[in-house]
C-alpha positions as CSV (number, residue, x, y, z in Angstrom):
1,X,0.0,0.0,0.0
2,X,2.7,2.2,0.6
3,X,4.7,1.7,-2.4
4,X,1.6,2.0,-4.0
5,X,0.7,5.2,-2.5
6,X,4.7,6.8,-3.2
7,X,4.2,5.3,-6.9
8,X,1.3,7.5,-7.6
9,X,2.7,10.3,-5.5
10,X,5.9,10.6,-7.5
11,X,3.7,10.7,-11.0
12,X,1.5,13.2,-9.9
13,X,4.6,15.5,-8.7
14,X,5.9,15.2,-12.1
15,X,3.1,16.1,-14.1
16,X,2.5,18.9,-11.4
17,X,6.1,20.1,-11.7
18,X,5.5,20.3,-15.9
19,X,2.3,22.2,-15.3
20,X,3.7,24.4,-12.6
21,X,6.5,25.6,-15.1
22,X,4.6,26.4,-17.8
23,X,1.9,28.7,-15.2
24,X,4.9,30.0,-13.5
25,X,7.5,30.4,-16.5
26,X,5.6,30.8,-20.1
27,X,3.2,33.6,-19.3
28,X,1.6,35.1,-22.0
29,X,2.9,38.9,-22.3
30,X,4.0,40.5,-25.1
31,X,7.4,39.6,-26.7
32,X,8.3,37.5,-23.6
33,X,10.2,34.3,-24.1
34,X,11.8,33.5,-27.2
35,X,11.7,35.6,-30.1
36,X,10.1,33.9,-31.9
37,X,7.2,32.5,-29.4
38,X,3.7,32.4,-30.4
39,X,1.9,34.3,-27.3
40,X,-1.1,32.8,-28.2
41,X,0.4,29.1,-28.0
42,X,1.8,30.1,-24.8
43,X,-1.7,30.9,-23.6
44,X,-3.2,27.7,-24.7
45,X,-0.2,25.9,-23.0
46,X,-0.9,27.7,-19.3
47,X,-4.8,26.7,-20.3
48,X,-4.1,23.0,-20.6
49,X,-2.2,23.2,-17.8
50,X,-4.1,24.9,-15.4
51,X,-7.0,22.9,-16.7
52,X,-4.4,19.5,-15.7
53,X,-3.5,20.5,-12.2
54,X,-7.8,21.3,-11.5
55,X,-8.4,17.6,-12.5
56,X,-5.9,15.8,-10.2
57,X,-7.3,13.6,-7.5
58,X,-4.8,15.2,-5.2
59,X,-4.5,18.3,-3.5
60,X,-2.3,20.6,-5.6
61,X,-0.6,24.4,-4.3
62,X,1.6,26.5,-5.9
63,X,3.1,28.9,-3.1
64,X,5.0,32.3,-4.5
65,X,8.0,33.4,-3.0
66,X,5.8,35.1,-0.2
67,X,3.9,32.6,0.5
68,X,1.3,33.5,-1.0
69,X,-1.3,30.6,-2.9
70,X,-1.0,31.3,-6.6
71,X,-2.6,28.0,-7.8
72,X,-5.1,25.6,-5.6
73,X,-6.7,23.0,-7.2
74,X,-10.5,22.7,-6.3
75,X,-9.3,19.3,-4.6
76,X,-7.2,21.5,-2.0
77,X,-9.9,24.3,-1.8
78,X,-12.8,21.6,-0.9
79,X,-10.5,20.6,2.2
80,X,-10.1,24.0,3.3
81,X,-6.6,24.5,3.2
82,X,-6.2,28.1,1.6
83,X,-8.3,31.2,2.7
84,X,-7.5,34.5,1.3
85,X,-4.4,33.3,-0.4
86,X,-3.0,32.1,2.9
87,X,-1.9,28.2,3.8
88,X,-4.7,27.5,6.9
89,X,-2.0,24.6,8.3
90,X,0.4,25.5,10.5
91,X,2.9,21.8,9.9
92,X,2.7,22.8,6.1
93,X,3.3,25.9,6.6
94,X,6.6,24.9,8.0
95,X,6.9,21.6,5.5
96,X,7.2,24.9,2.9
97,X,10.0,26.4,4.8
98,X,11.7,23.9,5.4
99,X,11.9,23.1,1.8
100,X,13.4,26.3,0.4
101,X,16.4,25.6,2.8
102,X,16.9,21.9,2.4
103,X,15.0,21.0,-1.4
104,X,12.3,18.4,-1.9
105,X,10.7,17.0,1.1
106,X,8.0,14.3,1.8
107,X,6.3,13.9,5.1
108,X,2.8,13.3,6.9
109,X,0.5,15.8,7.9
110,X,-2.2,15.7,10.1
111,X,-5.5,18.0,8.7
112,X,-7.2,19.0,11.9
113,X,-11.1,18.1,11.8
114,X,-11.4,22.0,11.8
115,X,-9.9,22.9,8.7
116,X,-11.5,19.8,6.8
117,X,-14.8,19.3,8.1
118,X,-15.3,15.9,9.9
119,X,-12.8,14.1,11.5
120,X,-9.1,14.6,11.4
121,X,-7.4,13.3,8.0
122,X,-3.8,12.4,7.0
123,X,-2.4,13.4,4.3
124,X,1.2,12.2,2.8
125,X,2.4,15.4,1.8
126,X,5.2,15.5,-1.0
127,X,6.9,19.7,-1.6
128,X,8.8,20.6,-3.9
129,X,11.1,23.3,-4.7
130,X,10.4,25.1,-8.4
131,X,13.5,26.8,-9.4
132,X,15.5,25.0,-11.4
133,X,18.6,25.5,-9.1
134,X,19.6,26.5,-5.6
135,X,19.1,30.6,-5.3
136,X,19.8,33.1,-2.5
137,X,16.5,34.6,-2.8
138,X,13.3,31.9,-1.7
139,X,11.1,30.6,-4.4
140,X,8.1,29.2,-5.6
141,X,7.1,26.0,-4.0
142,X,4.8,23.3,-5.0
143,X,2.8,21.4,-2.4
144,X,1.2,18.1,-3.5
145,X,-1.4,16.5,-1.0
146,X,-2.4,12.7,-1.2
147,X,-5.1,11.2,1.4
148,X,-3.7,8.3,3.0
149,X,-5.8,8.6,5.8
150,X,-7.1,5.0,5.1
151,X,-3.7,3.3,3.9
152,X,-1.8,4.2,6.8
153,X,-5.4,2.5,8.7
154,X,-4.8,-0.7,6.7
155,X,-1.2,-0.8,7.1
156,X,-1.5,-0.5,11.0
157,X,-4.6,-3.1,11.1
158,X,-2.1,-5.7,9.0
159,X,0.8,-4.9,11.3
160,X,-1.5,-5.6,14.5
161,X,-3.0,-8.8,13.0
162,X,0.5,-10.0,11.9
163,X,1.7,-9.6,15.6
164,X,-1.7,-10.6,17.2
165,X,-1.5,-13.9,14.5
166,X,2.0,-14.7,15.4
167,X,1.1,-14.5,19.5
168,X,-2.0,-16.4,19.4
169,X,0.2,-19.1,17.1
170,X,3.3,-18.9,19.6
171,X,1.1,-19.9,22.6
172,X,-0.3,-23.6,21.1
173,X,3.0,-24.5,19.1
174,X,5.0,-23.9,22.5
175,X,2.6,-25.8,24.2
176,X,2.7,-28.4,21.8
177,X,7.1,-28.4,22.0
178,X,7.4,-28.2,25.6
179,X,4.7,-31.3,26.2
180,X,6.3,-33.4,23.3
181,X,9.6,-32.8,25.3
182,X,8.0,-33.8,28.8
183,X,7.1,-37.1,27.0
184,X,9.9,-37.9,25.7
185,X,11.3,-37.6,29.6
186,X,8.2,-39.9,30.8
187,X,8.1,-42.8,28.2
188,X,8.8,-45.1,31.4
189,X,5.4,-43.8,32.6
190,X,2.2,-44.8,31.2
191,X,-0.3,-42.6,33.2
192,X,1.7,-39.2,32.9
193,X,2.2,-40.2,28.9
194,X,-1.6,-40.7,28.4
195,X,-2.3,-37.0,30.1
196,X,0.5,-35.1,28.3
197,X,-0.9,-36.7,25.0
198,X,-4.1,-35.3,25.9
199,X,-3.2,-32.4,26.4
200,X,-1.3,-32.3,23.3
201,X,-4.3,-32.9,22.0
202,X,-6.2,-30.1,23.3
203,X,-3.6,-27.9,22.0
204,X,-3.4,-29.4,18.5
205,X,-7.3,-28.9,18.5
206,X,-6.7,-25.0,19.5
207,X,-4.0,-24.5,16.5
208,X,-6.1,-26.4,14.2
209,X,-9.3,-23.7,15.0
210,X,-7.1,-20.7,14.7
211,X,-5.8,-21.7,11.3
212,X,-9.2,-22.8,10.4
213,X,-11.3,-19.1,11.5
214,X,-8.1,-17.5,9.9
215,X,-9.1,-18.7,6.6
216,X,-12.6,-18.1,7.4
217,X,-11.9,-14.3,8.2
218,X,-9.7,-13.9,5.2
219,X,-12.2,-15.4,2.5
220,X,-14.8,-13.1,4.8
221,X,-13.2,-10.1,4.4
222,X,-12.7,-10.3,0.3
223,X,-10.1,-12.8,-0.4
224,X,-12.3,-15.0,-2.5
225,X,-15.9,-13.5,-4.0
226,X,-18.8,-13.8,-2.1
227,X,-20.7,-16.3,-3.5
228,X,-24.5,-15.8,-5.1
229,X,-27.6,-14.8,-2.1
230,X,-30.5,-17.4,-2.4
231,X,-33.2,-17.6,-0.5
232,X,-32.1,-19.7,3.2
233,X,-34.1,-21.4,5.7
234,X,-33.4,-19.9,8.9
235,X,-35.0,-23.1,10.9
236,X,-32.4,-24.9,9.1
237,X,-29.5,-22.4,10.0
238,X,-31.0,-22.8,13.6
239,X,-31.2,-26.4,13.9
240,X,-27.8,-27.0,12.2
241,X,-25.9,-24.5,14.7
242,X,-27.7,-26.1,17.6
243,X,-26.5,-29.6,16.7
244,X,-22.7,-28.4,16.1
245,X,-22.6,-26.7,19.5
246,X,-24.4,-29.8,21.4
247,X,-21.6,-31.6,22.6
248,X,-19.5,-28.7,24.2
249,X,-23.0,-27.5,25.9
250,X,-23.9,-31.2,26.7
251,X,-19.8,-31.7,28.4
252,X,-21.3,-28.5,30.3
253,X,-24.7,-29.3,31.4
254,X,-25.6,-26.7,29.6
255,X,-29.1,-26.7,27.4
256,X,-30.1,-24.8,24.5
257,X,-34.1,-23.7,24.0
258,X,-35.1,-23.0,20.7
259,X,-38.1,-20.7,19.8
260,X,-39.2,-17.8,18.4
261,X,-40.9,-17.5,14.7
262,X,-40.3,-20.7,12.2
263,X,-40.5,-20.2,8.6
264,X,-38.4,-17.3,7.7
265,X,-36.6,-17.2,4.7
266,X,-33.6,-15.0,4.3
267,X,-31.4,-14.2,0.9
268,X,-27.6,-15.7,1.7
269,X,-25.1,-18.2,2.1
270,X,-26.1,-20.7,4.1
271,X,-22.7,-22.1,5.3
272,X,-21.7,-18.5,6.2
273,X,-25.0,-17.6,8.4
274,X,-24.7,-20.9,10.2
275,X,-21.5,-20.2,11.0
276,X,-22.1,-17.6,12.1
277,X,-24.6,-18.5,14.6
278,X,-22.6,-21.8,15.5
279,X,-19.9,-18.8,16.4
280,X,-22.4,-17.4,18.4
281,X,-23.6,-20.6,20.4
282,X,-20.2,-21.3,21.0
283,X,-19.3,-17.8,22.7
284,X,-22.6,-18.3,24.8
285,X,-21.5,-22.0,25.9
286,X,-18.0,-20.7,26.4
287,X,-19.0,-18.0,29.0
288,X,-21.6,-19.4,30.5
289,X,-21.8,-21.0,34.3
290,X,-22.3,-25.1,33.8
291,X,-25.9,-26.6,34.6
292,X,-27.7,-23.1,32.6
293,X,-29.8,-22.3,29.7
294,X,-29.2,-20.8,26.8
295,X,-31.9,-19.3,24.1
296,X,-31.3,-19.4,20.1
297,X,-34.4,-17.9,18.4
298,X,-35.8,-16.1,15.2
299,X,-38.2,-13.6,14.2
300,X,-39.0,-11.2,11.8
301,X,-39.3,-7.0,12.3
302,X,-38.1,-4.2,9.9
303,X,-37.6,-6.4,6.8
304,X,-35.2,-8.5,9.2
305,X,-34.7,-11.6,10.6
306,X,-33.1,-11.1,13.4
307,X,-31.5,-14.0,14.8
308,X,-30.7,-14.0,19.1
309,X,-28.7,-15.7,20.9
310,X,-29.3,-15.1,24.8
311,X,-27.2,-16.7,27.7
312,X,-27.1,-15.9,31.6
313,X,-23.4,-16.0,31.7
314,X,-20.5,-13.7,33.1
315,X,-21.5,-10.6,30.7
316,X,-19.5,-8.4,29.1
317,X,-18.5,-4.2,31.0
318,X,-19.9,-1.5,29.1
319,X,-16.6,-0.1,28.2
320,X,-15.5,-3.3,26.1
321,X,-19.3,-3.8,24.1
322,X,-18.1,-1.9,21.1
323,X,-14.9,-3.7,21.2
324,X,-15.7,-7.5,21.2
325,X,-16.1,-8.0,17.5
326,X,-12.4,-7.2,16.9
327,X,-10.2,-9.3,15.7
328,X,-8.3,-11.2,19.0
329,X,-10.2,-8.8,21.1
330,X,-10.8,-11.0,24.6
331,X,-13.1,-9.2,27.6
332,X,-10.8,-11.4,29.9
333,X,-7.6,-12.5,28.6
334,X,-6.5,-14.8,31.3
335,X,-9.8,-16.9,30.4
336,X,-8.5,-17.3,26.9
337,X,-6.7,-20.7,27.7
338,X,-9.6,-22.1,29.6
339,X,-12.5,-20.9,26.9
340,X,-10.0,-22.5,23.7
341,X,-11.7,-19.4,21.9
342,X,-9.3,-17.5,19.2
343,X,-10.6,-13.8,19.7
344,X,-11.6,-14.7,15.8
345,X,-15.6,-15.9,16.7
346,X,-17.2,-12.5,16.3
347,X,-15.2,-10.8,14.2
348,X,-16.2,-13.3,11.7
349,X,-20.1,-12.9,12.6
350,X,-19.4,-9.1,11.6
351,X,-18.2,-10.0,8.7
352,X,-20.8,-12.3,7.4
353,X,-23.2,-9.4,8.7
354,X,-21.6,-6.9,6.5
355,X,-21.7,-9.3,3.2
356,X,-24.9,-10.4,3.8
357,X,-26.4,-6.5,4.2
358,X,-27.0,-6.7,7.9
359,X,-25.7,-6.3,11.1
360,X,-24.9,-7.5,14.3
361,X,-25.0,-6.2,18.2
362,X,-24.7,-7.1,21.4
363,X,-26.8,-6.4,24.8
364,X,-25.3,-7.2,28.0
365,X,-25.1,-6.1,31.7
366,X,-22.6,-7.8,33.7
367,X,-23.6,-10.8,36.3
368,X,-26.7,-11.1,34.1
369,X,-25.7,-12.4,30.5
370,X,-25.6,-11.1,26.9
371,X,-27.9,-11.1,24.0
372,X,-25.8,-11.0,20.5
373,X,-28.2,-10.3,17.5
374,X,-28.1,-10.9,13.8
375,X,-30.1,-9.3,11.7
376,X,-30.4,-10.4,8.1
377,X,-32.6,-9.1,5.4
378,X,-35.3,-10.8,4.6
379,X,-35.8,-12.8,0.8
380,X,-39.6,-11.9,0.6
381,X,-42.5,-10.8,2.5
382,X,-44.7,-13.7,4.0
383,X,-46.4,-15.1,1.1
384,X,-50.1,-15.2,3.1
385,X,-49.9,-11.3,3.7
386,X,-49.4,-12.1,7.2
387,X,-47.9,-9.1,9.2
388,X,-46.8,-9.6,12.4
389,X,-48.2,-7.5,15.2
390,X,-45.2,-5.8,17.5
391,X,-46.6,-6.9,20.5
392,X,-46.4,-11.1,18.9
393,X,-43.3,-10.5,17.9
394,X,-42.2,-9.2,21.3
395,X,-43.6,-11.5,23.1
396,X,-42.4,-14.4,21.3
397,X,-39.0,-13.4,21.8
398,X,-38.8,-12.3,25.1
399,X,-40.4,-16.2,25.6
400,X,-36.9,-17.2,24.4
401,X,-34.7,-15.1,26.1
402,X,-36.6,-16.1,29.3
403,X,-36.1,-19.4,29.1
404,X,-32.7,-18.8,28.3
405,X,-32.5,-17.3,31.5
406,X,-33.6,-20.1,34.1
């Protein structure tokens, strides 16, 4: 990205630089230039270039030898970096300086929300000197402004899930070395053999899940295409999740109520959605005290199917609700081991949220459980004209979550 970023930078500076000198040098006037210069073609020339440097993506100035702004591009006007011929930012006001002293500079600049409207942008910002060669007396600069307020997001969300990836790997492969080792020491020892192989085991079964959601979230987030919507039988979703989180609920004492609406249909992938409320399950199993309840249950409101998943377990503190569907993101780390979860669950329910056109939230209070919702648009309206009444569909779901709650 940031190759990418510099590539385009550098091409843009050059064409800026060509356009710059011919607004700055070829000006129309008289017998200026050579003797033999058209002052028409010289007009035309400062045209087609001015009309260049207004078409740019980027944010183009041209600062005179005062500082003054003698070319913005509407790109830099619409950010609100020039009033009344004047440079509004302070750091590139200085970039500018700084430049006339030492030549051609590149550096980021933070736009204060302010200046641009919204919320603070970053901008790679590349000046460059316009005389041809070094001079006593300061010169015209130009300033050239690429938004890389997103790639320098992307680049530090790769470098925190290459080092988040790399812990959550180093904790099972460790594992996995130091209990091969401890066997080794005990072959003469059947009993302590048969628990560090099951505990090798435990661990194998952790990696094998990270690598596993890792490809998940990567095919999720745009790897591969998403594949056509048809129409889904939630009951089915339902019914299939249930059964692939019955054993860990089962080693728990743990049972899971199904109710709510049956019969919806939704438009999507049907090994995505019960995935993701398989994820779901799991978490509520996961976090939940043994010998409790928890509730899995449909129905429809808003052109919606909204799909809940209600547990009386631990909860989650208000402060970290907005942050559980982040990737690795744990409300308690030191239960990481103990849960076998990845941190990758709900970031991969987001996901298949956000390609199927819905969403996903969470209600909790701590001591008293969570409620994590998907809602996914429905295929078609009910095909008797049936419309259900707010209060039904209330009722019916608060029915769930209740007896998710004994």
């Amino acid at each position: 990205m940031s190759l990418l970023v510099a590539v385009v930078a550098g091409l843009v500076v050059g064409a800026v630089l060509g356009a710059a000198a011919v607004l700055l040098v070829r000006r129309p006037s008289g017998g200026a230039g050579r003797p033999d210069a058209d002052p028409g073609d010289a007009a035309r020339e400062a045209a087609l270039a001015r009309r260049l440097i207004d078409l740019m993506d980027p944010a183009v100035l041209v600062l005179d030898k005062d500082d003054a702004v003698v070319v913005a591009n509407p790109a830099a006007r619409a950010l609100g970096l020039v009033r009344d011929r004047r440079l509004q930012v302070p750091a590139l006001q200085h970039l500018v300086r700084d430049v006339r002293s030492s030549g051609s500079r590149r550096a980021d600049v933070s736009l204060p929300g302010e200046i641009v409207g919204g919320g603070t942008r970053l901008v790679g910002a590349h000046a460059v000197p316009l005389d041809a060669a070094p001079t006593v007396v300061p010169g015209p600069v130009a300033l050239v402004l690429q938004d890389v307020t997103e790639a320098r997001r992307v680049e530090a969300v790769r470098r925190d899930f290459v080092a988040n990836v790399g812990h959550e790997l180093k904790t099972p492969v460790g594992a996995l070395g130091l209990l091969a080792e401890a066997m080794q020491g005990a072959a003469d020892d059947p009993e302590t053999v048969q628990r560090f192989a099951a505990r090798m085991a435990h661990e194998a079964d952790r990696l094998a899940k990270l690598v596993r959601e890792l490809i998940d979230l990567s095919r999720l987030q745009g790897a591969e295409p998403l594949p056509d919507l048809v129409p889904v039988d939630v009951d089915r979703v339902l019914a299939e999740a249930v059964d692939r989180t019955g054993l860990a609920a089962a080693a728990k004492g743990i049972t899971i109520a199904v109710g709510g609406r049956r019969g919806l249909v939704v438009r999507g992938v049907e090994g995505q959605l019960t995935t993701a409320v398989t994820n779901l399950l799991a978490n509520a199993v996961a976090y939940s005290p043994e010998n409790t309840r928890i509730a899995v249950g449909a129905r429809a409101r808003g052109g919606s199917a909204e799909l809940a998943v209600t547990d009386s377990g631990i909860g989650i503190p208000r402060a970290d609700r907005e942050r559980v569907f982040e990737r690795f993101y744990r409300v308690d780390q030191s239960r990481a081991t103990s849960t076998g979860g990845t941190g990758l669950g709900l970031a991969i329910v987001k996901h298949v949220a956000s390609n199927h056109g819905g969403s996903v939230s969470v209600w909790s209070e701590e001591g008293l459980g969570s409620t994590f919702t998907l809602r996914i648009p429905l295929a078609a309206e009910d095909p008797s004209g049936r419309t259900e009444p707010p209060g039904e569909a209330d009722d019916a779901d608060a029915g769930v979550l209740q007896e998710g709650r004994k």
